[in-house]
C-alpha positions as protocol buffer text, in pm:
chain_id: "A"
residue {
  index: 1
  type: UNK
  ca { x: 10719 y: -8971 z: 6530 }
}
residue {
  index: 2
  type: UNK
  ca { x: 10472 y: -8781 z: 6363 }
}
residue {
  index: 3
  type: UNK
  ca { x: 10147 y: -8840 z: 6167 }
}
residue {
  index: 4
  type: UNK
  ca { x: 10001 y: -8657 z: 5816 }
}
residue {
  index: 5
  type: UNK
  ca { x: 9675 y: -8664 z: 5720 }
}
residue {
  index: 6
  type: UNK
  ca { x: 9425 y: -8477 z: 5475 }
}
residue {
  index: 7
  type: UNK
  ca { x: 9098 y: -8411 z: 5595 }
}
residue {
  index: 8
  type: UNK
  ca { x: 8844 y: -8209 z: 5343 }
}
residue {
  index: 9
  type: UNK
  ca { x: 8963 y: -7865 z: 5451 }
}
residue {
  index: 10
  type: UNK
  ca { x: 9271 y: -7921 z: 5633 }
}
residue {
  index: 11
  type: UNK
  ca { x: 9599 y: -8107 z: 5644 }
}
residue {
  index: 12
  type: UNK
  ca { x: 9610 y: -8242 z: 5992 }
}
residue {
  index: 13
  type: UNK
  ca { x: 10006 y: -8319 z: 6134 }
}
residue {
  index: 14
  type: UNK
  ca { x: 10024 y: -8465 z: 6507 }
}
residue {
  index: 15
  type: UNK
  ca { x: 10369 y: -8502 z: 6654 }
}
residue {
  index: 16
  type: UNK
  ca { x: 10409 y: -8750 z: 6912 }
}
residue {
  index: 17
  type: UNK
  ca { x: 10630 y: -8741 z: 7204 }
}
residue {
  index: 18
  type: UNK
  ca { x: 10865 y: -8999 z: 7246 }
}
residue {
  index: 19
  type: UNK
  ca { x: 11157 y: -9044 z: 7440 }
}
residue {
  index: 20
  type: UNK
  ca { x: 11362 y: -9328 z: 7584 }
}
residue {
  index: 21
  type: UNK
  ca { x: 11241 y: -9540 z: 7869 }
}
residue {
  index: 22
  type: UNK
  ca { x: 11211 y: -9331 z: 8215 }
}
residue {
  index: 23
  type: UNK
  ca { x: 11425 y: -9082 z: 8084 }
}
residue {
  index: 24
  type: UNK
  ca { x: 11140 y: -8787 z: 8160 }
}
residue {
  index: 25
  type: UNK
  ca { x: 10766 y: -8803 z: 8173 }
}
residue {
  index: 26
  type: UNK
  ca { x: 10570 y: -8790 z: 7781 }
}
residue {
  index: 27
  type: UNK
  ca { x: 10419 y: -8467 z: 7635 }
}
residue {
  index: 28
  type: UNK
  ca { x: 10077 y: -8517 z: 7542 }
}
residue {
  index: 29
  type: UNK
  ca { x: 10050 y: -8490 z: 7134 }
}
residue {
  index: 30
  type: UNK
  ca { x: 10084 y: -8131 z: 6913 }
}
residue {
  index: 31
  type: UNK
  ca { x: 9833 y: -8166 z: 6650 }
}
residue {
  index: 32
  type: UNK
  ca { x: 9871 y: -7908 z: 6363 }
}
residue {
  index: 33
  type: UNK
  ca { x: 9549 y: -7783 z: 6164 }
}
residue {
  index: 34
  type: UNK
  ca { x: 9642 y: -7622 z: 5877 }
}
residue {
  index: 35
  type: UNK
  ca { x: 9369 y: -7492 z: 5648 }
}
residue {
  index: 36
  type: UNK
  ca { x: 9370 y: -7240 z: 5347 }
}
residue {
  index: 37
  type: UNK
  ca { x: 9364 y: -6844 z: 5559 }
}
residue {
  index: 38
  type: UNK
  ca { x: 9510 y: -7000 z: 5906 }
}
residue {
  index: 39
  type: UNK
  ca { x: 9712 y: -7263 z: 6121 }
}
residue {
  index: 40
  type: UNK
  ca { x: 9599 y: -7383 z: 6434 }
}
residue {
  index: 41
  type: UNK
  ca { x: 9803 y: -7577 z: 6678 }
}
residue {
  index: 42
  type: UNK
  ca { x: 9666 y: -7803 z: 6953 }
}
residue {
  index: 43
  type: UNK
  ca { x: 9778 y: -7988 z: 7334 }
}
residue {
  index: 44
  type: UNK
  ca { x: 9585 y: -8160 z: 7554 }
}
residue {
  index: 45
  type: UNK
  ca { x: 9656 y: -7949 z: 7878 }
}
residue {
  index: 46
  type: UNK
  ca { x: 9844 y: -8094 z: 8162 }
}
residue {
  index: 47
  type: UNK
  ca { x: 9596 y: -8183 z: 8401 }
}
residue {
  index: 48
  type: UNK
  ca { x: 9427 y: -8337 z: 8068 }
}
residue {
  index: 49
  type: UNK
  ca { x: 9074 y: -8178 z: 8131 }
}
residue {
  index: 50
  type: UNK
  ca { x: 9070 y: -7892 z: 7815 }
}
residue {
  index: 51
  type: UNK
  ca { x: 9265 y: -7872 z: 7510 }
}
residue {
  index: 52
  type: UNK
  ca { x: 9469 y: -7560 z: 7480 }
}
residue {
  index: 53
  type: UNK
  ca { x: 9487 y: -7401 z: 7087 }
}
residue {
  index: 54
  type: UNK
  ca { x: 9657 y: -7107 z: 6941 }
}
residue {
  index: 55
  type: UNK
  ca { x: 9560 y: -7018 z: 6577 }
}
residue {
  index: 56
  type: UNK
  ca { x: 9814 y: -6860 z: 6343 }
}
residue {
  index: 57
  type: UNK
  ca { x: 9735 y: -6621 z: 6079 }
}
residue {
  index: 58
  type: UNK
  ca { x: 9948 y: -6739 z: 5793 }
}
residue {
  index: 59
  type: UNK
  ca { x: 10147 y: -6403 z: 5797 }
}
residue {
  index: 60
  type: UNK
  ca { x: 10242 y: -6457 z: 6209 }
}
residue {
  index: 61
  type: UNK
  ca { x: 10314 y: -6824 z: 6098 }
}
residue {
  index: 62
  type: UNK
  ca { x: 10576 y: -6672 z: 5808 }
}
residue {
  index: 63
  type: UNK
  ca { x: 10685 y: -6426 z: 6053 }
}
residue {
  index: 64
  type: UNK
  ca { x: 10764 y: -6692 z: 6331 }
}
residue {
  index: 65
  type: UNK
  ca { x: 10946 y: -6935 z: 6057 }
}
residue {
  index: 66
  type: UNK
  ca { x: 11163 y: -6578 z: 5984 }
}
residue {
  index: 67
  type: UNK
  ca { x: 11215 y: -6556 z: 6380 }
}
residue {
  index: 68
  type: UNK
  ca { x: 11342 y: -6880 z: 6423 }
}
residue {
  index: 69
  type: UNK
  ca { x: 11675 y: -6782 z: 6232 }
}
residue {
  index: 70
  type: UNK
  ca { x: 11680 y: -6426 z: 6336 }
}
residue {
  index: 71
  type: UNK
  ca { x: 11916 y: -6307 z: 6629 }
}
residue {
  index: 72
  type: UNK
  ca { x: 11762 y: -6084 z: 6920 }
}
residue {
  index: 73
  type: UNK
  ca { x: 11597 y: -5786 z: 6830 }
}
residue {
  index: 74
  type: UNK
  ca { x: 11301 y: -5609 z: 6645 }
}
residue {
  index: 75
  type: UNK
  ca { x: 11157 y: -5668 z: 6351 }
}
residue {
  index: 76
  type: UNK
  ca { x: 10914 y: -5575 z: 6045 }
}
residue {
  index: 77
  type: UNK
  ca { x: 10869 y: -5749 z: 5770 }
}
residue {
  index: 78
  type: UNK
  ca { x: 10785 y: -5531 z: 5459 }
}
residue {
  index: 79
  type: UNK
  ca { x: 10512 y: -5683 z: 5290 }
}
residue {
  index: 80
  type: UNK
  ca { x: 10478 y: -5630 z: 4899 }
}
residue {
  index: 81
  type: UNK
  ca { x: 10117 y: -5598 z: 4774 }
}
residue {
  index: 82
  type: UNK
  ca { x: 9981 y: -5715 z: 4426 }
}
């Protein structure tokens, strides 16, 4: 299940865990920030005392979507300017 909401500056998407009954403990909630220069992703950590957040340029974000259908090896994207 997942949630989509627009806030002023960002569109906010939280995924929540679900699974069937006792099948494996929940995952706490992913929320996704995404604003106009950046993309920020965000978990409660386990022991649920600090949320943990990695932010995403949007060209490592473009670069990750590329990675997820790329086999093993190294990359570089050429980037065209103008």
């Amino acid at each position: 299940m997942f949630t989509i909401e627009h806030d002023f500056d960002a569109t906010v998407i939280t995924l929540i865990d679900e699974a069937p009954a006792k099948t494996r403990p929940l995952n706490e909630d992913v929320v996704i920030l995404s604003f106009d220069d950046r993309v920020v992703i965000e978990q409660m950590s386990p022991d649920g005392d600090e949320v943990v957040r990695v932010t995403f340029t949007l060209e490592q974000l473009s670069e990750l979507r590329l990675a997820l259908n790329l086999p093993e090896g190294n990359y570089r994207i050429e980037r065209k300017d103008g």
